[in-house]
ROVEX-125837 format. One line per field, with one value per atom (N, C-alpha, C, O, CB): x, y, z; atom name. Coordinates in Angstrom, 1 decimal. Glycine has a CB too. Example, Ala and Ser with C-alpha at 12.3 -4.5 7.8 and 13.67 -1.06 7.14 Angstrom:
// residues 2
xx = [13.2/12.3/13.2/14.2/11.3/12.8/13.7/12.9/13.4/14.1]
yy = [-5.7/-4.5/-3.3/-3.3/-4.5/-2.2/-1.1/0.0/1.1/-0.6]
zz = [7.8/7.8/7.8/8.5/9.0/7.1/7.1/7.9/8.0/5.7]
atom = [N/CA/C/O/CB/N/CA/C/O/CB]
//
This chain:
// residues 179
xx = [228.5/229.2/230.7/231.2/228.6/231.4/233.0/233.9/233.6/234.0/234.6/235.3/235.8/235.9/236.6/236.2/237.1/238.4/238.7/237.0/239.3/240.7/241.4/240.9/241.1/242.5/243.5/244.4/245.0/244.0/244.7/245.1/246.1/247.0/245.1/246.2/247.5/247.6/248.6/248.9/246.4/246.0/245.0/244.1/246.0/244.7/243.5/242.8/243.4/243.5/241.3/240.2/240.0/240.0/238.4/239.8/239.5/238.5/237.4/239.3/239.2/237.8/237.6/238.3/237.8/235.8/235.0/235.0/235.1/234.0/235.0/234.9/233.7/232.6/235.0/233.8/232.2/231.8/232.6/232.0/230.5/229.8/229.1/228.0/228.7/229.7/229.4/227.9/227.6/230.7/227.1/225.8/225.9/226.9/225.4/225.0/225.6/225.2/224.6/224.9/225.5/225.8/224.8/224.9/227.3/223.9/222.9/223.7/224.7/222.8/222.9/223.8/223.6/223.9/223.5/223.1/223.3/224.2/224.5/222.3/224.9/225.9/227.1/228.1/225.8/227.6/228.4/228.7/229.4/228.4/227.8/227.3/227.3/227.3/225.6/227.4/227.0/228.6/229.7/226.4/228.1/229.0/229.8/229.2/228.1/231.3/231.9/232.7/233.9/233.5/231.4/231.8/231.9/232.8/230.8/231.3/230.7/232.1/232.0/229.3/233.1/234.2/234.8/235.0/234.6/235.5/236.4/236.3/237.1/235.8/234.9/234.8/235.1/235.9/233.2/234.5/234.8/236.3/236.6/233.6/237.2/238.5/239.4/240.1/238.8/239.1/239.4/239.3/240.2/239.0/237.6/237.3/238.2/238.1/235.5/238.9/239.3/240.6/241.0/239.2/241.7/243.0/242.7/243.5/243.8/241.8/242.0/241.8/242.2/240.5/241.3/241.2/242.3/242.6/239.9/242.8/244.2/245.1/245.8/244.9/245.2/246.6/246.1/246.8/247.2/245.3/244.4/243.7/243.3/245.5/243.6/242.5/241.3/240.8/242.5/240.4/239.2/238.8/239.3/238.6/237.6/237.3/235.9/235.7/236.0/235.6/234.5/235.2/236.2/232.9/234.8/235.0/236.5/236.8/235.1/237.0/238.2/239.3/239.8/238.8/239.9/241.0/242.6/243.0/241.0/243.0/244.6/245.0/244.8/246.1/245.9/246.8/247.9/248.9/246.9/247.5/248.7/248.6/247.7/249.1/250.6/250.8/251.0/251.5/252.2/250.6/250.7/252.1/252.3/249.2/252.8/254.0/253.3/253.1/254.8/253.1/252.3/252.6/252.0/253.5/253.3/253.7/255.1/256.2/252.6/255.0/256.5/257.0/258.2/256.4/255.8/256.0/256.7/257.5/254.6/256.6/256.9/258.3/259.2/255.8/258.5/259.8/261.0/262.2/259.8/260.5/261.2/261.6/262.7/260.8/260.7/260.8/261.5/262.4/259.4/261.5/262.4/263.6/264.5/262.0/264.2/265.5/265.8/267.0/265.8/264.9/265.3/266.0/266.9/264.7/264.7/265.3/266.7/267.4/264.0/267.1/268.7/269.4/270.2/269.1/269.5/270.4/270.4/271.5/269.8/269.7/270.1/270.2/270.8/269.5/270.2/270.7/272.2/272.9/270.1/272.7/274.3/274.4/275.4/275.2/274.0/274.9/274.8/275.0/274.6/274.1/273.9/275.7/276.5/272.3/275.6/276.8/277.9/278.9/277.3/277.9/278.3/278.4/277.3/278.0/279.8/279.2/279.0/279.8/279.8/278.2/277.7/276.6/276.3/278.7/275.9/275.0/273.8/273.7/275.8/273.0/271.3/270.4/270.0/270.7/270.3/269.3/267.9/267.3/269.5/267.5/265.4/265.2/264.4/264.6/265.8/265.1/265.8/267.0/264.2/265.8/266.4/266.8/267.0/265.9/267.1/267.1/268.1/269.2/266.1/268.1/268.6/269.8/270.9/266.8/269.2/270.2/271.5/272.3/269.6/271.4/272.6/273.7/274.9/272.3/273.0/273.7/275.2/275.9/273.2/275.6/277.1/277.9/279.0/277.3/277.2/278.0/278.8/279.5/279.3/278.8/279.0/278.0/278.4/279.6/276.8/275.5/276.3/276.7/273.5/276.5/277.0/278.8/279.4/276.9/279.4/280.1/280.5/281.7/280.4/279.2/279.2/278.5/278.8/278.3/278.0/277.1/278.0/278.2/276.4/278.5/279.7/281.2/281.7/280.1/281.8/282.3/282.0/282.9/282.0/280.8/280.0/280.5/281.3/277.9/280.4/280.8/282.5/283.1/279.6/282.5/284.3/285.4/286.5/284.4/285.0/285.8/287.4/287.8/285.7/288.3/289.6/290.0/291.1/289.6/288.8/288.6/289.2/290.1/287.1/288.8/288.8/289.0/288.6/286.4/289.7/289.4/288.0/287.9/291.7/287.2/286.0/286.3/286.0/284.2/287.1/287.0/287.9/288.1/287.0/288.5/289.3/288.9/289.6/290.0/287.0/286.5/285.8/285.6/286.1/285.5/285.4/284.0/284.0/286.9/282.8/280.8/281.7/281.6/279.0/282.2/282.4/282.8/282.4/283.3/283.7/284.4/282.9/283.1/285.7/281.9/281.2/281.8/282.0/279.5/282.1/282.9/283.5/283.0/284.2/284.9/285.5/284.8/285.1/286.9/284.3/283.2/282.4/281.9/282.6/281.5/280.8/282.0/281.9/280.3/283.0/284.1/284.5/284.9/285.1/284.6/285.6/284.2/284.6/286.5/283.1/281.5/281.6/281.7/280.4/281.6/280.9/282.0/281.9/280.3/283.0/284.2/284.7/285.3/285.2/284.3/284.9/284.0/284.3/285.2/282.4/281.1/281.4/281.0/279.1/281.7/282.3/283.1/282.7/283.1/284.3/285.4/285.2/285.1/286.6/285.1/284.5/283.4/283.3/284.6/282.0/280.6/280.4/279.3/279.5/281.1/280.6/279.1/278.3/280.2/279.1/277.8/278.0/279.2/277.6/277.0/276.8/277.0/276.4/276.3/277.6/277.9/276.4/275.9/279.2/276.0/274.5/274.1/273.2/273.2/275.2/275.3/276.5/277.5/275.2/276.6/277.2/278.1/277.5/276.1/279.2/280.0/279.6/279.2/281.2/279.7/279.5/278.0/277.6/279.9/276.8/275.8/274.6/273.4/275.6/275.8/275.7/275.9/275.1/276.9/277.2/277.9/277.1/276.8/278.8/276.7/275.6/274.3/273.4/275.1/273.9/272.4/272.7/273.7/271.6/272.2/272.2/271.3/271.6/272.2/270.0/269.3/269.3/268.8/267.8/269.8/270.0/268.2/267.3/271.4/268.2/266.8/266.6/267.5/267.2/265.5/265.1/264.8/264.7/264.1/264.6/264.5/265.8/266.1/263.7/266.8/268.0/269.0/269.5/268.3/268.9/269.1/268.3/268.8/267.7/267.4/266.8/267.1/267.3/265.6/267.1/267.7/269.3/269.5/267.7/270.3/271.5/271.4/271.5/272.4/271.3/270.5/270.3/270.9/268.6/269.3/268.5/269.7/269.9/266.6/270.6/271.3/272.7/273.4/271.4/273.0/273.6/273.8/274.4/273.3/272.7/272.0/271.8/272.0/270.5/271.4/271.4/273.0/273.1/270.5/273.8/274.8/275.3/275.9/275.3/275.5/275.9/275.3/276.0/275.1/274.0/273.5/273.8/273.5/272.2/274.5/274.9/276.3/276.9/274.8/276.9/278.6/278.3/279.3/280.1/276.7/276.9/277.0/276.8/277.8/277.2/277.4/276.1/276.0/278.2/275.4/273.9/273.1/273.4/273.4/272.3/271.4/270.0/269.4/271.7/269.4/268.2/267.4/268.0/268.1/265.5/265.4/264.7/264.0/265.0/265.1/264.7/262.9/262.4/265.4/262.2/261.0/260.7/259.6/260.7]
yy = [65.4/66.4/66.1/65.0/66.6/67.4/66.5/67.0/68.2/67.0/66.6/66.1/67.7/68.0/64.5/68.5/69.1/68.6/67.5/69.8/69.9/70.0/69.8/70.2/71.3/69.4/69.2/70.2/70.8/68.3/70.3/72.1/72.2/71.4/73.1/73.4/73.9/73.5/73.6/73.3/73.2/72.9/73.3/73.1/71.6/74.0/74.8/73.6/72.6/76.1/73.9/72.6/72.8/74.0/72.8/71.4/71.4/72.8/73.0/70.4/73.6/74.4/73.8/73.3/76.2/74.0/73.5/73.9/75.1/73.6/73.6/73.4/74.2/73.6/71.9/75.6/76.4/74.9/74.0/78.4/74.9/73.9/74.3/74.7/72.9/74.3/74.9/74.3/73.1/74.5/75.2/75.0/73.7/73.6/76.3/72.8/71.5/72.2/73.2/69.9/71.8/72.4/71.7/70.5/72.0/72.3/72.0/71.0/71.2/73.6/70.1/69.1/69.5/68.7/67.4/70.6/71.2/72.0/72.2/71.9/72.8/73.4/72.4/73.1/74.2/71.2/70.6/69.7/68.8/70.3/70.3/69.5/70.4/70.2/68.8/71.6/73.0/72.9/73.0/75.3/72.6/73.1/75.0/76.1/72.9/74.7/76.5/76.7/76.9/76.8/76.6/77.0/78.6/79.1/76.4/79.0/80.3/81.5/82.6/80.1/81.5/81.7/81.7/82.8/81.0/80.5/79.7/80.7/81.2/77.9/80.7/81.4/82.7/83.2/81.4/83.5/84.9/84.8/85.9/85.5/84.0/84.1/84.3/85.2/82.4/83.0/83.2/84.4/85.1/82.5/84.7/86.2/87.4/88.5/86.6/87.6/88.4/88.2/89.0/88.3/87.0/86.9/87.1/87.9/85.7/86.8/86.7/88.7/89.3/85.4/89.2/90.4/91.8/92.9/90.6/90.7/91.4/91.5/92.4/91.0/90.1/89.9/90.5/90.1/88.1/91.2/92.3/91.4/92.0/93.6/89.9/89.6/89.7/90.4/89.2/89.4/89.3/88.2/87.1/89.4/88.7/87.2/86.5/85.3/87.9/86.9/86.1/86.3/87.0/86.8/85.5/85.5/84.3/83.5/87.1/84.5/83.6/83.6/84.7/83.9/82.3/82.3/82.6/82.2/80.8/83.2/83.2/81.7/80.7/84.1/82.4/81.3/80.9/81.3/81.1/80.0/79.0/77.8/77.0/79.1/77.8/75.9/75.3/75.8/75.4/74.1/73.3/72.5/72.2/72.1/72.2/71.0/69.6/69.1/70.6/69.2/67.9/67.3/66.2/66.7/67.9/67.6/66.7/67.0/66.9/65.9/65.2/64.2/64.1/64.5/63.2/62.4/63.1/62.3/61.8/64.0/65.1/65.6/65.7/66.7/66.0/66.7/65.0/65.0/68.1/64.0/63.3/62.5/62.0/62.7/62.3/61.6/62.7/62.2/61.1/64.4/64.9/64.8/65.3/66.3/64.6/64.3/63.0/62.7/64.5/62.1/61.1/60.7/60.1/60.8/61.6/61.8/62.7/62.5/62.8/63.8/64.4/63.8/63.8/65.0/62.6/61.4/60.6/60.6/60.5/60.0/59.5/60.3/59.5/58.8/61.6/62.4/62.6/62.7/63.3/62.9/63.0/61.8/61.7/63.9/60.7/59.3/58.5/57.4/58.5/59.3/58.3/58.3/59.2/59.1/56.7/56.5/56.1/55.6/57.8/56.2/55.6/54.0/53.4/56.1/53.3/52.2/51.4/51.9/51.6/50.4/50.0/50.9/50.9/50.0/51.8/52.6/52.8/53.6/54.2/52.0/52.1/52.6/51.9/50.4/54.1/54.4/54.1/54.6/55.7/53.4/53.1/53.7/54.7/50.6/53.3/54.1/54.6/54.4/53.5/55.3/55.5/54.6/55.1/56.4/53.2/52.2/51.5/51.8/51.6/50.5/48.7/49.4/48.9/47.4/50.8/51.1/52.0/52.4/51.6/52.1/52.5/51.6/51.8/53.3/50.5/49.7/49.3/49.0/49.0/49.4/49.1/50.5/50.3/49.2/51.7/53.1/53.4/54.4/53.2/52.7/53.4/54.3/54.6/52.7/54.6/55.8/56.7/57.7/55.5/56.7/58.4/58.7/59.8/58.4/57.5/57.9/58.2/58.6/57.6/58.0/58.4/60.1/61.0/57.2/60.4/61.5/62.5/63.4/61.4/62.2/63.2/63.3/64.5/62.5/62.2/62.2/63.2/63.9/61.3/63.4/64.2/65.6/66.1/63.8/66.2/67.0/67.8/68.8/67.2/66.7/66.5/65.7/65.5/65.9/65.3/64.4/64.4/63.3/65.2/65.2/65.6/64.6/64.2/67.5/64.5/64.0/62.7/62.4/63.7/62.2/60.2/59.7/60.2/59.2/58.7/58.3/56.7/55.7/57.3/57.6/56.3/55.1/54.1/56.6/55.0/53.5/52.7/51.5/53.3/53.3/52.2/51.6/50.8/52.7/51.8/51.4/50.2/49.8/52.1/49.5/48.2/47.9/48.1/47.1/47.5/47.3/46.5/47.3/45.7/45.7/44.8/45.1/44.5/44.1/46.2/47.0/48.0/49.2/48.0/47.8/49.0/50.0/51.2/48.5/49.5/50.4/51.5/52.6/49.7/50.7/51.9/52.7/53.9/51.4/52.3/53.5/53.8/54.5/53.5/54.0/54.4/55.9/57.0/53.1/55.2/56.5/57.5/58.6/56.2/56.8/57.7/58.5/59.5/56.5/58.4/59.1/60.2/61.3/58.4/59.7/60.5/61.2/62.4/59.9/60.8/61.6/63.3/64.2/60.3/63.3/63.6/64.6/65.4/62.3/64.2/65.0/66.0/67.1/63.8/65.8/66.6/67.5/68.7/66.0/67.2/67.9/69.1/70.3/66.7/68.3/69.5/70.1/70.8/69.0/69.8/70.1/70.7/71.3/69.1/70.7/71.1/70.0/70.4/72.8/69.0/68.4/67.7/67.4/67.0/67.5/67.2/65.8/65.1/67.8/65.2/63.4/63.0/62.9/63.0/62.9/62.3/60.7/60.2/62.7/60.0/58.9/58.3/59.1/58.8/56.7/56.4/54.9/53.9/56.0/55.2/54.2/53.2/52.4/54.1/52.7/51.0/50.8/49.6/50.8/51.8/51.4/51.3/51.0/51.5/51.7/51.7/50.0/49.1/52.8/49.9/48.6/47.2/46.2/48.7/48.0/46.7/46.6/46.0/46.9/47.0/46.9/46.2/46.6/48.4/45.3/45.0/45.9/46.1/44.2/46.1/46.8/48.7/49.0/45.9/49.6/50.6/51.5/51.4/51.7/52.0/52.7/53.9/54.7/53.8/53.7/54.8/56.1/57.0/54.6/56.1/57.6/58.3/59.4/57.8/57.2/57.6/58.5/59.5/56.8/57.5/57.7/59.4/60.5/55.9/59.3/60.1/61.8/62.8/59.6/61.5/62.4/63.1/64.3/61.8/62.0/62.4/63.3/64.5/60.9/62.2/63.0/64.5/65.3/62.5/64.7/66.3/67.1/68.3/66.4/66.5/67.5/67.8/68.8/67.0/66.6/67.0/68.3/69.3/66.3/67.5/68.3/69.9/70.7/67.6/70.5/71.7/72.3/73.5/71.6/71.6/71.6/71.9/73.0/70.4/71.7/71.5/72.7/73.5/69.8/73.0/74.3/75.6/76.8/73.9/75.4/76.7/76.8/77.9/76.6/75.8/76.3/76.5/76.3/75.0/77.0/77.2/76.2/76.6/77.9/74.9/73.9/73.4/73.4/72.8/73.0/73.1/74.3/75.3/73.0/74.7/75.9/75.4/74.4/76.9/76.4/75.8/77.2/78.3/75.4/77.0/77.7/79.3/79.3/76.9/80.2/81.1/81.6/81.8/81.7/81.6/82.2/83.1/83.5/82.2]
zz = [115.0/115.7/115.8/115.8/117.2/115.8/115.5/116.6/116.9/113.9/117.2/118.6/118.3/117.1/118.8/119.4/119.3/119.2/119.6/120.0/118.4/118.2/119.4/120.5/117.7/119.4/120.3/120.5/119.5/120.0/121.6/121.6/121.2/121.4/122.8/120.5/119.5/118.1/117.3/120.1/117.9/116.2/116.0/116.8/115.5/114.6/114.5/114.0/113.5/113.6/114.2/113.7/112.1/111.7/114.5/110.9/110.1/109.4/109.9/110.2/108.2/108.0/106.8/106.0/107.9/107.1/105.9/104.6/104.6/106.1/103.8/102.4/101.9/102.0/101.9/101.2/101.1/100.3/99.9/99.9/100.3/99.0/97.9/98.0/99.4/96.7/95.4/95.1/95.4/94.2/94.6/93.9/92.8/92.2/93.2/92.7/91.8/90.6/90.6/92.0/89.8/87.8/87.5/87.5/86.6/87.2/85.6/84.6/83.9/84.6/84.7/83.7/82.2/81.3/83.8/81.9/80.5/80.4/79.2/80.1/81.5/81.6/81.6/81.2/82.7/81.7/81.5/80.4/80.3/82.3/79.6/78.2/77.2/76.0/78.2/77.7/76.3/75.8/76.4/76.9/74.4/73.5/74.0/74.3/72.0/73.9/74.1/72.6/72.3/75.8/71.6/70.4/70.1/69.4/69.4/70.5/70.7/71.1/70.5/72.0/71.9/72.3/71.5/70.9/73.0/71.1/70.0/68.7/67.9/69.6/68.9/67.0/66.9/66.1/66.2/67.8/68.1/68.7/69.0/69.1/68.9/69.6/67.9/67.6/70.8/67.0/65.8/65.1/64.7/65.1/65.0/64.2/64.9/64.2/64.4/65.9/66.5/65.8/64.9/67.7/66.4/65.5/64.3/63.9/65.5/63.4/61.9/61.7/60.7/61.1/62.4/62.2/62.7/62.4/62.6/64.1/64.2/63.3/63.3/64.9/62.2/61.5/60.0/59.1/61.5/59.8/58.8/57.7/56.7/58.0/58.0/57.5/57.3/58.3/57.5/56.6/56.7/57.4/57.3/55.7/58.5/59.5/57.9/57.9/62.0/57.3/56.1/55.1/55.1/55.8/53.9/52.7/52.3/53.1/52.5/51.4/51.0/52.0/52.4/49.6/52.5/53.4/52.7/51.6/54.1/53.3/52.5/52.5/53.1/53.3/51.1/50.8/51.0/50.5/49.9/51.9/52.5/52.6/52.9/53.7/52.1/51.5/52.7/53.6/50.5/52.6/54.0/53.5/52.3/54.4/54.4/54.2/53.6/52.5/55.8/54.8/54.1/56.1/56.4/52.1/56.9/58.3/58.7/58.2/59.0/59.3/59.7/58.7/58.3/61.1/58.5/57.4/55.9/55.3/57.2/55.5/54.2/54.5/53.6/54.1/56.0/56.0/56.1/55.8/57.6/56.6/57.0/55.9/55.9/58.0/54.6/53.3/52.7/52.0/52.6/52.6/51.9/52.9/52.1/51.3/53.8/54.2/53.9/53.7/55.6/53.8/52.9/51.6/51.2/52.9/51.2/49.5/49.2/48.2/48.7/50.1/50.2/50.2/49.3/51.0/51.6/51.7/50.3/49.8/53.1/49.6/48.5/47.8/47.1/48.2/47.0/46.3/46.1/45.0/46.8/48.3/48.0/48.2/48.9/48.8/48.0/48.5/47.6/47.8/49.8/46.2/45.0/44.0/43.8/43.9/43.7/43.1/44.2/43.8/42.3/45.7/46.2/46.4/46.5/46.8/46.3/46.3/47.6/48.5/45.3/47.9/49.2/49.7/50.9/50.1/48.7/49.8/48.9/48.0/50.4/49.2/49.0/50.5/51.5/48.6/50.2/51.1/50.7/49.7/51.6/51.7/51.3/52.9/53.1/51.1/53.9/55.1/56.0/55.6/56.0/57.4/58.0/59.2/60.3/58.1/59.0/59.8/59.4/60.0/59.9/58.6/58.1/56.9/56.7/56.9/56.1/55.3/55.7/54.9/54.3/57.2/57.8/58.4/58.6/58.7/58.6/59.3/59.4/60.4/59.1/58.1/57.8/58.7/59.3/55.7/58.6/58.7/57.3/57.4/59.9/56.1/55.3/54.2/53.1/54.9/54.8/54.3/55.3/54.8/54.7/56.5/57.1/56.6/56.8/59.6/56.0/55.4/54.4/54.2/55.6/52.9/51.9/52.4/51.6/50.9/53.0/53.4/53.4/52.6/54.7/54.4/55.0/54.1/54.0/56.6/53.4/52.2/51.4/51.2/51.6/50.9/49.6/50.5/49.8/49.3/51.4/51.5/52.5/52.7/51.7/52.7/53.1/52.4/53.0/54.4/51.3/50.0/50.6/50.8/48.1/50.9/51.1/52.7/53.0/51.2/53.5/55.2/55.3/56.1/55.8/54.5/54.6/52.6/51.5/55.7/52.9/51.1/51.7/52.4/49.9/50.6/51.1/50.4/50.9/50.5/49.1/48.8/49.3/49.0/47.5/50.2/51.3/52.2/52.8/52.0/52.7/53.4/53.2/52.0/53.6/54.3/53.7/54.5/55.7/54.0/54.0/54.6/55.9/56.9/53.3/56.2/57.1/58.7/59.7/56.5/58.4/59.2/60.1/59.9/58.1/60.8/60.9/62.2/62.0/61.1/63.1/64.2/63.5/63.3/64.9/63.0/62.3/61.0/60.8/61.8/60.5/60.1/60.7/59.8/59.1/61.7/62.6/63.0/62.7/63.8/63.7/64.1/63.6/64.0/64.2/62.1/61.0/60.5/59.9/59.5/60.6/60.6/61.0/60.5/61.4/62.7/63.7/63.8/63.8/64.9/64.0/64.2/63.1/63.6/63.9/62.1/61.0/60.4/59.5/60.2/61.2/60.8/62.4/62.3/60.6/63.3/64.4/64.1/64.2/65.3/63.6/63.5/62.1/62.0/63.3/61.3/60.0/59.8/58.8/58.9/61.0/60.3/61.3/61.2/59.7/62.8/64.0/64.5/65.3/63.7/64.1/64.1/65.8/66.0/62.5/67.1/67.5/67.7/66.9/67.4/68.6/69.0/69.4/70.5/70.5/68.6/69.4/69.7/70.4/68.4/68.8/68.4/69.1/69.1/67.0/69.7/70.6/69.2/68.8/72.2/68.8/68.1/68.3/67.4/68.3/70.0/70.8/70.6/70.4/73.0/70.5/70.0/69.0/69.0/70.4/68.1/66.7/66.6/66.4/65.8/66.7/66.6/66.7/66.0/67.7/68.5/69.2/68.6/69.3/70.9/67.5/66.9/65.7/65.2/66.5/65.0/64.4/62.7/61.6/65.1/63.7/63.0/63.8/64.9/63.1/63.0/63.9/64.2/63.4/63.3/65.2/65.9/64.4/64.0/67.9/64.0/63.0/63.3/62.5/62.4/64.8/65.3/65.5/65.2/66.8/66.1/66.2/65.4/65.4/66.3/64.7/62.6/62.4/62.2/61.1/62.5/61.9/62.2/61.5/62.3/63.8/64.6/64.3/64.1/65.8/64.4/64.0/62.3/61.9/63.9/61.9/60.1/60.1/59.4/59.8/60.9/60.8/61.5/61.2/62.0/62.6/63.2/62.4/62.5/64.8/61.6/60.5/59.5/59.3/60.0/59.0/58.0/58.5/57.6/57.7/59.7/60.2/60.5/60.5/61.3/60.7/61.2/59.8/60.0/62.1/58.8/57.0/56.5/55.9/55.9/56.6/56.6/57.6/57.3/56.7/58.7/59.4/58.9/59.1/61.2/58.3/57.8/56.3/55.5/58.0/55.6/54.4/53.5/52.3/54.4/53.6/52.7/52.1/50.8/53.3/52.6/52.3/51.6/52.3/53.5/50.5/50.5/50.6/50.1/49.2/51.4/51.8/50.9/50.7/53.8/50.5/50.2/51.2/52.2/49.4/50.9/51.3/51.5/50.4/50.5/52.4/52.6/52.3/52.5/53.4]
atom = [N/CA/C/O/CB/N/CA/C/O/CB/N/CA/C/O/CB/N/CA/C/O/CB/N/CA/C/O/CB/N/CA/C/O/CB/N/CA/C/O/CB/N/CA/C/O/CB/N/CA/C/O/CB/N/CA/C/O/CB/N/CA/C/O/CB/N/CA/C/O/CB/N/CA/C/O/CB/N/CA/C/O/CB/N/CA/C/O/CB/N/CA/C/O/CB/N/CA/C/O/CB/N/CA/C/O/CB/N/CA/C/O/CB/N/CA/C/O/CB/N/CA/C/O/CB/N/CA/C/O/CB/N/CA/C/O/CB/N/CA/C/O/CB/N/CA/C/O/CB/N/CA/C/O/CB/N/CA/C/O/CB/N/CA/C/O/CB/N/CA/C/O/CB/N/CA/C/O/CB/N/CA/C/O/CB/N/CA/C/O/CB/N/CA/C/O/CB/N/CA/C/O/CB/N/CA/C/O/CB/N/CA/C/O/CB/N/CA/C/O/CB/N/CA/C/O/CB/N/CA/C/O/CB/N/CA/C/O/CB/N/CA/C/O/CB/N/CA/C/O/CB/N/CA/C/O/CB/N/CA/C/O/CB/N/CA/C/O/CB/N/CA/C/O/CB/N/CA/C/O/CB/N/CA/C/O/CB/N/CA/C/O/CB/N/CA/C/O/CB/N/CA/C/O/CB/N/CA/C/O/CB/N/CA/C/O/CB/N/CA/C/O/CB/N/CA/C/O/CB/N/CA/C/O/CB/N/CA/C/O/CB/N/CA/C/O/CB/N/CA/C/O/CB/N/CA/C/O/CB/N/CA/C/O/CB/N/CA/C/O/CB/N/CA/C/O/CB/N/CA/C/O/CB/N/CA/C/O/CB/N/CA/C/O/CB/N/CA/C/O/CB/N/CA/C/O/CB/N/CA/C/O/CB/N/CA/C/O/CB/N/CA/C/O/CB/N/CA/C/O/CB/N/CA/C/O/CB/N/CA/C/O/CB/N/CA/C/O/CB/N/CA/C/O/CB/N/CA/C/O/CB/N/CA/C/O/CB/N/CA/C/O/CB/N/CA/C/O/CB/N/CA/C/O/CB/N/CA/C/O/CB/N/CA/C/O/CB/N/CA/C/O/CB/N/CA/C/O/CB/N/CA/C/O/CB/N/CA/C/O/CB/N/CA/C/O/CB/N/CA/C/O/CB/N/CA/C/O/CB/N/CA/C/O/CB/N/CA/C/O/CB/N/CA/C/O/CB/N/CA/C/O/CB/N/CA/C/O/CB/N/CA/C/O/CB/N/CA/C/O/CB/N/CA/C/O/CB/N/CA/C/O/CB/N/CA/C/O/CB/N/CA/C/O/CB/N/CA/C/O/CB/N/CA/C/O/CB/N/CA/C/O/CB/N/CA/C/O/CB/N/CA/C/O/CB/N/CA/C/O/CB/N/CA/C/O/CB/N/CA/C/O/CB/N/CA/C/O/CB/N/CA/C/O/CB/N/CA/C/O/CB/N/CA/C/O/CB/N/CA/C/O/CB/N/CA/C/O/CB/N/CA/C/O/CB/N/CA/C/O/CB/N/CA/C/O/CB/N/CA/C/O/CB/N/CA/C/O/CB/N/CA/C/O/CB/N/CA/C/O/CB/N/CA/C/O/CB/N/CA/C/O/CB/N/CA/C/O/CB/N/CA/C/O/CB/N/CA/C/O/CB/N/CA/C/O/CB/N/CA/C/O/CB/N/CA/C/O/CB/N/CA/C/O/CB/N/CA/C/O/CB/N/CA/C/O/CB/N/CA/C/O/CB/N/CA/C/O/CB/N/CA/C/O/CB/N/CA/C/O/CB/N/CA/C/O/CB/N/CA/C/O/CB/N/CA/C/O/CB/N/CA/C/O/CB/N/CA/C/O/CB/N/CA/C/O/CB/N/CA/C/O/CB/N/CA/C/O/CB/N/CA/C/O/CB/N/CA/C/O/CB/N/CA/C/O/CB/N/CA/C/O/CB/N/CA/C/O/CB/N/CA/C/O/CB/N/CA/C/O/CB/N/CA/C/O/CB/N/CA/C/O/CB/N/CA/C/O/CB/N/CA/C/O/CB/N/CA/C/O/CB/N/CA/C/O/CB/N/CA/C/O/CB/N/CA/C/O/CB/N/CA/C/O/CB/N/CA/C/O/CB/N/CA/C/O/CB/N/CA/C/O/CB/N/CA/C/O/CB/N/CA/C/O/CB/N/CA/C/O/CB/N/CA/C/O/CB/N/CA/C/O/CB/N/CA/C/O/CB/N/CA/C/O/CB/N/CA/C/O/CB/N/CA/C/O/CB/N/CA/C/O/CB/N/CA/C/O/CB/N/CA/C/O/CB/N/CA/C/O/CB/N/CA/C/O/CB/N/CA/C/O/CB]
//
């Protein structure tokens, strides 16, 4: 029995109590939904819900897009000297890969063979700086912690990279293919 409330507060209300579930009901497969949820989109978008699926190419997912921005970066940064890109990490380290990069398409900006692997600050600057000013590209990248890594963050890299690269493609310098 439970004490009455204390006046000027309403008393606890009870909780209805739900019927307990059939433990087959918490076990049934809800395939049944799912499939008819598909056969429905597939017949909105004027396919057929049976027979052959259209044809569509898959990328290959993140790993595919991130190995073909890889493969770009060495494309424009081939013949540069000091610059072997193999990943998005250990082969930036100097800052002279975002300065052969950005070179290849701002040649007139900076003279690259004045630069020297040793120096990485000032190329880190003369980078980030120079991919700002002519590419509209985003500072995403911090000079002092570029500097302070010895080995730079591959997501990091990776990231600056792509925002580049979009940034090179919205002023036209890039052609990307058409869908």
């Amino acid at each position: 029995m439970q004490s009455p409330a204390p006046e000027g507060v309403a008393p606890p209300k009870e909780k209805p109590k739900r019927p307990a579930l059939d433990r087959r009901e918490l076990t049934r497969p809800r395939l049944a939904p799912r499939a008819q949820s598909r056969k429905a989109l597939v017949e909105k978008f004027g396919g057929a819900a049976s027979g052959s699926a259209p044809n569509i190419k898959k990328t290959g997912g993140a790993n595919a897009i991130k190995n073909m921005l890889l493969e770009w970066c060495r494309a424009k940064t081939r013949g540069y000297e000091h610059v072997d890109i193999q990943n998005f990490s250990s082969s930036w380290s100097s800052g002279l890969a975002f300065c052969a990069l950005i070179h290849k398409f701002f040649p007139d900006a900076f003279d690259y063979t004045a630069l020297d692997p040793a120096n990485r600050r000032e190329n880190f600057a003369l980078a980030f700086a120079t991919a700002e000013k002519h590419a509209d590209c985003a500072p995403l990248l911090e000079v002092e912690d570029m500097v302070r890594m010895s080995v730079p963050d591959s997501k990091c890299i990776y990231t600056y990279v792509q925002e580049l690269y979009r940034s090179l493609v919205d002023k036209g310098l890039v052609k990307t293919k058409k869908k």
